[in-house]
Every structure is written in structure tokens, then in C-alpha cells.
ZAKOLVEX-804826 format. One record per atom (N, C-alpha, C): atom name; y, z, x; residue number from 1. Coordinates in Angstrom, 3 decimals. Layout:
<rs>
atomo:py:pz:px:num
CA:Y:Z:X:NUM .
...
</rs>
This chain:
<rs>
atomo:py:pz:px:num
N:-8.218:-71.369:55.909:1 .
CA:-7.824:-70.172:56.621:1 .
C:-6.863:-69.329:55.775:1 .
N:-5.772:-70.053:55.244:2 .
CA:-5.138:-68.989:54.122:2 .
C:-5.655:-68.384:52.784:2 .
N:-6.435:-69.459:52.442:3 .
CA:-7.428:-68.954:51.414:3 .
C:-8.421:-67.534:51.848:3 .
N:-8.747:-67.655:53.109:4 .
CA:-9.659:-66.281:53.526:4 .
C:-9.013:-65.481:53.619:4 .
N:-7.791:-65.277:54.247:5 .
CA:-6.656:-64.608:54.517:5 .
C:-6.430:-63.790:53.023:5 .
N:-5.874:-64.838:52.130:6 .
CA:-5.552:-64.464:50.580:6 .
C:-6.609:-63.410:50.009:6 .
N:-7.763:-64.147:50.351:7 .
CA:-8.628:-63.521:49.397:7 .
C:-9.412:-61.779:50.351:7 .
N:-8.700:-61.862:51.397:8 .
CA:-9.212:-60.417:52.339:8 .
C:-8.133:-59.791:52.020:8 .
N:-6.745:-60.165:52.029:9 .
CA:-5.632:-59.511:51.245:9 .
C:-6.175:-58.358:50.213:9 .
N:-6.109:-59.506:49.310:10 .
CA:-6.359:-59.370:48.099:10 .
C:-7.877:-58.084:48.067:10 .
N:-8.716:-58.284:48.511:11 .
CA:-9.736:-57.544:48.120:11 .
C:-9.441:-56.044:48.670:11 .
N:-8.735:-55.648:50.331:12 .
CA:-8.482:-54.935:50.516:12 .
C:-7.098:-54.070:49.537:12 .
N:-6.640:-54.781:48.867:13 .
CA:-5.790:-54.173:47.960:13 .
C:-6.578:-53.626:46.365:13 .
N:-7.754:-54.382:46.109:14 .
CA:-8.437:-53.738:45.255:14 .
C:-9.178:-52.475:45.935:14 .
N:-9.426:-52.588:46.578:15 .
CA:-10.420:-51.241:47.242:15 .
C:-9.624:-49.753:47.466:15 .
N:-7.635:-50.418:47.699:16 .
CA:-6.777:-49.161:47.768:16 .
C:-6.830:-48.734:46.622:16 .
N:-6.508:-49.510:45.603:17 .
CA:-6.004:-49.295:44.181:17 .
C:-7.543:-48.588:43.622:17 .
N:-8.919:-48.741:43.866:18 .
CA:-9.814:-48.085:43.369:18 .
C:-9.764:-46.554:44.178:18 .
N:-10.046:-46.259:45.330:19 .
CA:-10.117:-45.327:45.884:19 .
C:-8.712:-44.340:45.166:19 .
N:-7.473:-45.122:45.076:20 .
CA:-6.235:-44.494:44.861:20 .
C:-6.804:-43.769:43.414:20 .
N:-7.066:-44.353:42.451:21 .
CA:-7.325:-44.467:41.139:21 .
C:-8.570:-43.014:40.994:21 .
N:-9.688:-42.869:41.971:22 .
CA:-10.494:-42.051:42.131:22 .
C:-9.903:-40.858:42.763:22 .
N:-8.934:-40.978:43.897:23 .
CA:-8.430:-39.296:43.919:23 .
C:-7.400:-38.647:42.728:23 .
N:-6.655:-39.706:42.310:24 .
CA:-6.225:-39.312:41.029:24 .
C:-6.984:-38.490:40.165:24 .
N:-8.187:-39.353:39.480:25 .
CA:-8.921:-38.891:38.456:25 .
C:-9.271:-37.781:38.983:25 .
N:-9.864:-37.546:40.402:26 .
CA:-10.369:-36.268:40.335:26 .
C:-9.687:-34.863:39.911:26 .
N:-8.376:-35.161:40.716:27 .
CA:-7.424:-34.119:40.285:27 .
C:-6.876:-33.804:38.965:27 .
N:-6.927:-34.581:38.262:28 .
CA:-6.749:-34.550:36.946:28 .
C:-7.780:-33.620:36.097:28 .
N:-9.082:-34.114:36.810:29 .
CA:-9.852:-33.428:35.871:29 .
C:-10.322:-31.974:36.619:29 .
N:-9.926:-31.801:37.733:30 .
CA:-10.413:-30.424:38.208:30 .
C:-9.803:-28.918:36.939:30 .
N:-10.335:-28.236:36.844:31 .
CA:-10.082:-27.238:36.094:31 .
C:-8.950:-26.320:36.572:31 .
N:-8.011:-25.578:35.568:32 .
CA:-6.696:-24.695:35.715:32 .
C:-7.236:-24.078:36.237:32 .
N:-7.157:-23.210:37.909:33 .
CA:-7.490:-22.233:38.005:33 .
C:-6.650:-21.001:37.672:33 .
N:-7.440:-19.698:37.420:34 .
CA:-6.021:-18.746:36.749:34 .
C:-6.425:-17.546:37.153:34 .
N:-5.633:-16.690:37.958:35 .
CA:-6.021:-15.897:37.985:35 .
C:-4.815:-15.066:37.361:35 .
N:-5.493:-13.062:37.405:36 .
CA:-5.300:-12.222:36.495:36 .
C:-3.744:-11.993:37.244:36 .
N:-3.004:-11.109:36.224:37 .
CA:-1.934:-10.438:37.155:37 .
C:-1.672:-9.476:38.301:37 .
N:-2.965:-8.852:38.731:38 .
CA:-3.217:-8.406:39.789:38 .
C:-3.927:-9.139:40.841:38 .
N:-3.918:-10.203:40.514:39 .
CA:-4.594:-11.059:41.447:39 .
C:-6.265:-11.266:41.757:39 .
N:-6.557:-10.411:40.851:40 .
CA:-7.997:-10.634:40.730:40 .
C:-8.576:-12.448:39.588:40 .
N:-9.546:-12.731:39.667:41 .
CA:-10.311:-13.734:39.128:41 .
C:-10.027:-13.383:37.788:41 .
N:-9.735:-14.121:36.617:42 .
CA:-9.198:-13.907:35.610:42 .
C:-10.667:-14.439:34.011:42 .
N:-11.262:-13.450:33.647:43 .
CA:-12.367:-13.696:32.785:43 .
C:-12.310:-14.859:31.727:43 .
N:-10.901:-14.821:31.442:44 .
CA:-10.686:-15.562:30.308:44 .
C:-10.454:-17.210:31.011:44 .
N:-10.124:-17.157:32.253:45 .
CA:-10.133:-18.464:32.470:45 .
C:-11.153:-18.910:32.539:45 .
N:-12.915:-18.443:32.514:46 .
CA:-13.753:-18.917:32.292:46 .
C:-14.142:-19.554:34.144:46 .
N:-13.917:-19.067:34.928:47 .
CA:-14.294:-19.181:36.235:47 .
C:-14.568:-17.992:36.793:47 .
N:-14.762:-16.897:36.107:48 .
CA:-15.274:-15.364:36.721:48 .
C:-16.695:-15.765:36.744:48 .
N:-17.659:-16.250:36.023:49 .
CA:-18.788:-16.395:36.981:49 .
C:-19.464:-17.402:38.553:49 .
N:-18.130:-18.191:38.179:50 .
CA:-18.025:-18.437:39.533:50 .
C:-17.405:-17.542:40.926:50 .
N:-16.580:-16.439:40.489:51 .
CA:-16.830:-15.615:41.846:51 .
C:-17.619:-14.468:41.883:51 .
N:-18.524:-14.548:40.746:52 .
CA:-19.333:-13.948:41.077:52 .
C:-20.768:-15.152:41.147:52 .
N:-20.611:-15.562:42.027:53 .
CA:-21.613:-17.069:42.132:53 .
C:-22.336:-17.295:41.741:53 .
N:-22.640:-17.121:40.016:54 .
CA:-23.419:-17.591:39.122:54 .
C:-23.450:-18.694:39.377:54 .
N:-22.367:-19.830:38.952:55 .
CA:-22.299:-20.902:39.315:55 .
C:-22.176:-21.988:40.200:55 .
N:-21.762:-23.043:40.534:56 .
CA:-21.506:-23.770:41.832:56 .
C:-20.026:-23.337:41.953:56 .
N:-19.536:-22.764:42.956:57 .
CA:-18.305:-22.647:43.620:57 .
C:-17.149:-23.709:43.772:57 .
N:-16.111:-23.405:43.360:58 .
CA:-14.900:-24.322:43.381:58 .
C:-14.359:-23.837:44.158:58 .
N:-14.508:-24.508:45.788:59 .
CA:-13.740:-24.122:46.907:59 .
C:-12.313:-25.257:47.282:59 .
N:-11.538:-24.885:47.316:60 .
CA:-10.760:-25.828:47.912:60 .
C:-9.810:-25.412:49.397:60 .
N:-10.048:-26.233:50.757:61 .
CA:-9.683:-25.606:51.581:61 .
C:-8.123:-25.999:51.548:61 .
N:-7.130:-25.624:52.152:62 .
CA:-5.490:-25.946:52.576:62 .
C:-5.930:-25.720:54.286:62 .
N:-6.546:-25.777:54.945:63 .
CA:-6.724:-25.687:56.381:63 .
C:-6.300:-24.237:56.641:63 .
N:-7.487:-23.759:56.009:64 .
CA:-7.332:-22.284:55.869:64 .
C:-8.859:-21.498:56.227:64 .
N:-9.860:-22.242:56.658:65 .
CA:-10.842:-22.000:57.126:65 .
C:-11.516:-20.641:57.525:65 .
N:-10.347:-20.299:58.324:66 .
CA:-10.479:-18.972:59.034:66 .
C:-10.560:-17.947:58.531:66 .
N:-9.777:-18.143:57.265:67 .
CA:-10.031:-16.920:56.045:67 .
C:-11.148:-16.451:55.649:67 .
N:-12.356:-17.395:56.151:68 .
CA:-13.561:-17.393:55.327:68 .
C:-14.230:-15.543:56.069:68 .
N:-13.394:-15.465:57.336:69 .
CA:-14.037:-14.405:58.210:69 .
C:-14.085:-13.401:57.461:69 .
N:-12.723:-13.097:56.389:70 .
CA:-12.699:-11.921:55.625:70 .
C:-13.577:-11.694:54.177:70 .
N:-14.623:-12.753:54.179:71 .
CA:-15.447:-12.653:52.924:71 .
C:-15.795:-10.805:52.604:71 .
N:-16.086:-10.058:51.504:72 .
CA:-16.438:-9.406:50.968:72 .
C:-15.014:-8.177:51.749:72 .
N:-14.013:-8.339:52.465:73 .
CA:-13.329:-7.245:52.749:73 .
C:-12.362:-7.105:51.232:73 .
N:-12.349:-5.533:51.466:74 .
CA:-10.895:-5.056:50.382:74 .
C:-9.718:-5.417:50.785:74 .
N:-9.155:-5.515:49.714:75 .
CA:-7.582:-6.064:49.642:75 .
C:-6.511:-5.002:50.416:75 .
N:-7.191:-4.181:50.320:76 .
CA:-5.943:-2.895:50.892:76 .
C:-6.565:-2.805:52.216:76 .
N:-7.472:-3.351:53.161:77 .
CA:-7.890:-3.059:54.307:77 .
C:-7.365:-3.798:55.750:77 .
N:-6.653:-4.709:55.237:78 .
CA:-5.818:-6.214:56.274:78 .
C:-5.331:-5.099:57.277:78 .
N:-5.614:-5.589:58.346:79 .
CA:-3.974:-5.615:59.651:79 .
C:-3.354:-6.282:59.381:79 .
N:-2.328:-5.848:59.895:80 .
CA:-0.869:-6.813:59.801:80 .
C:-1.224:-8.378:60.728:80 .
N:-1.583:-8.389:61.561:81 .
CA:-1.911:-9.873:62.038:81 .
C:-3.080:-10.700:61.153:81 .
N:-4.257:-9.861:60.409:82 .
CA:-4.669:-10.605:59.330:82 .
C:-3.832:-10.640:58.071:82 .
N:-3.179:-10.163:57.528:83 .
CA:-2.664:-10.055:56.586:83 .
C:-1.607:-11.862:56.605:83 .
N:-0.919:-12.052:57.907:84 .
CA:0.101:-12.515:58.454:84 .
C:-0.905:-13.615:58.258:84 .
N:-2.226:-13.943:58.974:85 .
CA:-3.069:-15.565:58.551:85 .
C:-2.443:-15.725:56.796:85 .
N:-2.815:-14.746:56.165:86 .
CA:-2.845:-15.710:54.761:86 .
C:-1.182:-15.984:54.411:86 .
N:-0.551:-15.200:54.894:87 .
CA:0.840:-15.241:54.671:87 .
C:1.192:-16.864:54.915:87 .
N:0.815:-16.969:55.994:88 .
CA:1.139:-18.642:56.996:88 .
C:0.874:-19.505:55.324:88 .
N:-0.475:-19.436:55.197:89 .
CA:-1.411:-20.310:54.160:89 .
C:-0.474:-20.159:53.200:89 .
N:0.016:-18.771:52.468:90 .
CA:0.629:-19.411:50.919:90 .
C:1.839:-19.975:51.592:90 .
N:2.579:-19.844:52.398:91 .
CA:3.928:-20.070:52.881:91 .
C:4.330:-22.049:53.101:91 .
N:3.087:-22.144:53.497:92 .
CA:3.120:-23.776:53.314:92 .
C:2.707:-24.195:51.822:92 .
N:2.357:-23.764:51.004:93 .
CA:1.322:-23.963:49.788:93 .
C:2.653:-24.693:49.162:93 .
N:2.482:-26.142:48.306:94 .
CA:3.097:-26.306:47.317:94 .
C:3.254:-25.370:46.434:94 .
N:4.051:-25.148:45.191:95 .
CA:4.081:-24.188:43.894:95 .
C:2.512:-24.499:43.296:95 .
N:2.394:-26.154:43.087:96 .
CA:1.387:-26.545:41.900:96 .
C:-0.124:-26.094:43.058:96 .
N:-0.118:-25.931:43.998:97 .
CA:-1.118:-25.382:44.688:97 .
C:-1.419:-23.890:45.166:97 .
N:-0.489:-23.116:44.289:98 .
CA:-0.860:-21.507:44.631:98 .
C:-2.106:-20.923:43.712:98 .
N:-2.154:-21.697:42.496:99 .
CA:-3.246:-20.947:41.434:99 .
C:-4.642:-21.572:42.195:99 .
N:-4.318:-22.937:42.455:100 .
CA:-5.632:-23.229:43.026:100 .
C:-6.277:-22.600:44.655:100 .
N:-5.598:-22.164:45.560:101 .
CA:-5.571:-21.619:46.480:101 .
C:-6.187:-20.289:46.167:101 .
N:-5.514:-19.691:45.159:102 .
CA:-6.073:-17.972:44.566:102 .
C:-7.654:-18.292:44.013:102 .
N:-7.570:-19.246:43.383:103 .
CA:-8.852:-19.485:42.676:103 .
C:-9.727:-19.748:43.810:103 .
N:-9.499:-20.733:44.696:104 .
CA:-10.678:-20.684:45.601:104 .
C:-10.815:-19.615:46.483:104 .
N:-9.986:-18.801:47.024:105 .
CA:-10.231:-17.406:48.026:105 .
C:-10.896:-16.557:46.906:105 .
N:-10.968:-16.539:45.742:106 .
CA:-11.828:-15.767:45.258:106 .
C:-13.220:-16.648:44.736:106 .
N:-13.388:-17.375:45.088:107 .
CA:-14.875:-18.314:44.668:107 .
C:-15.489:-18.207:45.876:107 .
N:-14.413:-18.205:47.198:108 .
CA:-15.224:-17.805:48.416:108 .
C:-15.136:-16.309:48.989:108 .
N:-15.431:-15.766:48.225:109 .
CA:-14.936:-13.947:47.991:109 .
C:-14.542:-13.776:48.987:109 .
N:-13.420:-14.160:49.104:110 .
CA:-11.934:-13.488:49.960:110 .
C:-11.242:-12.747:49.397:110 .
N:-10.328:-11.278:49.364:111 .
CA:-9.265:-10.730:48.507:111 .
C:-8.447:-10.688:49.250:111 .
N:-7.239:-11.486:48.742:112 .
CA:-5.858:-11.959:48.815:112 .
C:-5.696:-10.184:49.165:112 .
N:-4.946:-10.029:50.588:113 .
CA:-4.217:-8.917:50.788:113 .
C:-3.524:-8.421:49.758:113 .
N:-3.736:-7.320:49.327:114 .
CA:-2.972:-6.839:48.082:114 .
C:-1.157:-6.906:48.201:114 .
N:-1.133:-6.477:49.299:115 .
CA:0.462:-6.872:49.398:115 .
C:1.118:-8.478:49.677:115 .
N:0.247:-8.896:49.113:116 .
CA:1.256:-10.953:48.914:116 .
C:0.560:-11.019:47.487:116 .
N:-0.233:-10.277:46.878:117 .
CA:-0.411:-10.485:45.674:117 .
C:1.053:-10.964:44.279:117 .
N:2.080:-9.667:44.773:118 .
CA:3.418:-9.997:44.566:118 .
C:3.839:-10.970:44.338:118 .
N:3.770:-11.652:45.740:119 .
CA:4.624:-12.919:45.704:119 .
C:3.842:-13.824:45.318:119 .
N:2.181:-13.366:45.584:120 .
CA:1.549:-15.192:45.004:120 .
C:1.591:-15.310:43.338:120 .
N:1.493:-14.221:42.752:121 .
CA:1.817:-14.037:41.328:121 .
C:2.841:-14.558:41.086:121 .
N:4.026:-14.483:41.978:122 .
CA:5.506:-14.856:40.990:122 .
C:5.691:-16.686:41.505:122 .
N:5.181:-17.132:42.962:123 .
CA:5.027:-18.473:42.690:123 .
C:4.015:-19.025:41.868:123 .
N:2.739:-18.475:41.032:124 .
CA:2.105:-19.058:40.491:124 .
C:2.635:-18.769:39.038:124 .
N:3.210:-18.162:38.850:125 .
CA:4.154:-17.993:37.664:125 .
C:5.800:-19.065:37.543:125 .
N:5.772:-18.926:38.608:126 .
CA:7.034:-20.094:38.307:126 .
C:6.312:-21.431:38.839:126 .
N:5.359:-21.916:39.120:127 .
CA:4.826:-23.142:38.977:127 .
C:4.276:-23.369:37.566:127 .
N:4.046:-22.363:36.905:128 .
CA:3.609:-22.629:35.803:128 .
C:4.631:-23.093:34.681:128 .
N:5.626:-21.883:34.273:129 .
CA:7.052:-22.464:34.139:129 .
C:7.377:-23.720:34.463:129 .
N:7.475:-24.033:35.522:130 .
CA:8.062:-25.744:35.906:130 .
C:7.037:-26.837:35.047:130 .
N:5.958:-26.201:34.718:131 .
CA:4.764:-27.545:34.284:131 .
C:5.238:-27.230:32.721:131 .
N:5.244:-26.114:32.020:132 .
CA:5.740:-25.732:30.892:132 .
C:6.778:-26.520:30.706:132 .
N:7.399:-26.374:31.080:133 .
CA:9.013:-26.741:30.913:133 .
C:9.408:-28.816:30.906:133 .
N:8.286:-29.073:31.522:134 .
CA:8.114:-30.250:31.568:134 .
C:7.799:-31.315:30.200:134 .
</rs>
């Protein structure tokens, strides 16, 4: 009985340590997303044909779903109560999760209200800094 015990231990602790080991890797290898200083999709990062969906799409959600409603609208067209959804979204966003957040609202052609462009630029600029600096 302790031997089964031991060895169900034991196996369920290999199965954390693999799964653990696999969300790691993934994140590691997902690509910089970068966008431009106006907040548009940035050419040189080599993911502009993904919003223009040449390719397979790098979506990543933050429980931000709802955003998807504003596909193909202009940046200068928000109400203030839409504008205020994405506000919520970067406002919880880690630093190291603002470039990737920008990158996917534009893979799922969303445009970031032009007025938080501002601020998502200067946290994705000082997250970058902090990784620099590291």
C-alpha cells in the first residue's frame, strides 16, 4: 500500500513537472510581438502579414473577448464606454504583457483606440527597458 501510494506520488509529480516544463517552453518560444510607435503593426517585426492574415494569426486572449465586436472599426471612432472596455484590459495587463496584447488586437483586427495608444506605447516601452536592463 505505501509502495502504490509512493509510486502515484511520484508519477503525479512527473506529469506536474512535464506539463510545468511545456507551458514554459511555449512561452519562451512565442515570438516578440512589436508594434510601431503609433501603435499600428510594426513591418519590421515581421508579423505585418499576419494582420493582414496572410498567415495563421497569433491571437492571445487576457479575457478580453468582447473586443473582438470592434473588428475592422477606426481608432478615432470609440465612445467613451467602448473606449473605457479596452482601458479595463490594458489596466490589468502586466508590463511584459502589453506588446503581446497590442500584437494580438491587431492579428484580430481590432484598433487600439487611438487615445490609449499613448499610454500603451510608454508601458510597452518601459517593459522593454526593464528586460534591457536586465
Amino acid at each position: 500500500m505505501t509502495l502504490e501510494l509512493f509510486l502515484l506520488i511520484a508519477f503525479a509529480l512527473l506529469i506536474g513537472i512535464y506539463v510545468y516544463g511545456r507551458k514554459s517552453l511555449r512561452r519562451t518560444e512565442e515570438p516578440s510581438p512589436v508594434v510601431s510607435e503609433d501603435g499600428e503593426c510594426d513591418e519590421a517585426c515581421g508579423l505585418k502579414s499576419v494582420c493582414e492574415g496572410k498567415e495563421k494569426e497569433i491571437v492571445v486572449y487576457f479575457e478580453d473577448e468582447e473586443l473582438d465586436q470592434y473588428q475592422g472599426r477606426d481608432a478615432d471612432s470609440y465612445a467613451s464606454n467602448e473606449i473605457e472596455q479596452f482601458k479595463e484590459v490594458l489596466d490589468t495587463l502586466q508590463l511584459k504583457e502589453v506588446a503581446i496584447w497590442l500584437n494580438s488586437l491587431c492579428a484580430r483586427g481590432v484598433a487600439l483606440p487611438r487615445s490609449l495608444r499613448a499610454q500603451a506605447i510608454a508601458l510597452r516601452n518601459e517593459a522593454r527597458n526593464l528586460e534591457n536592463n536586465k
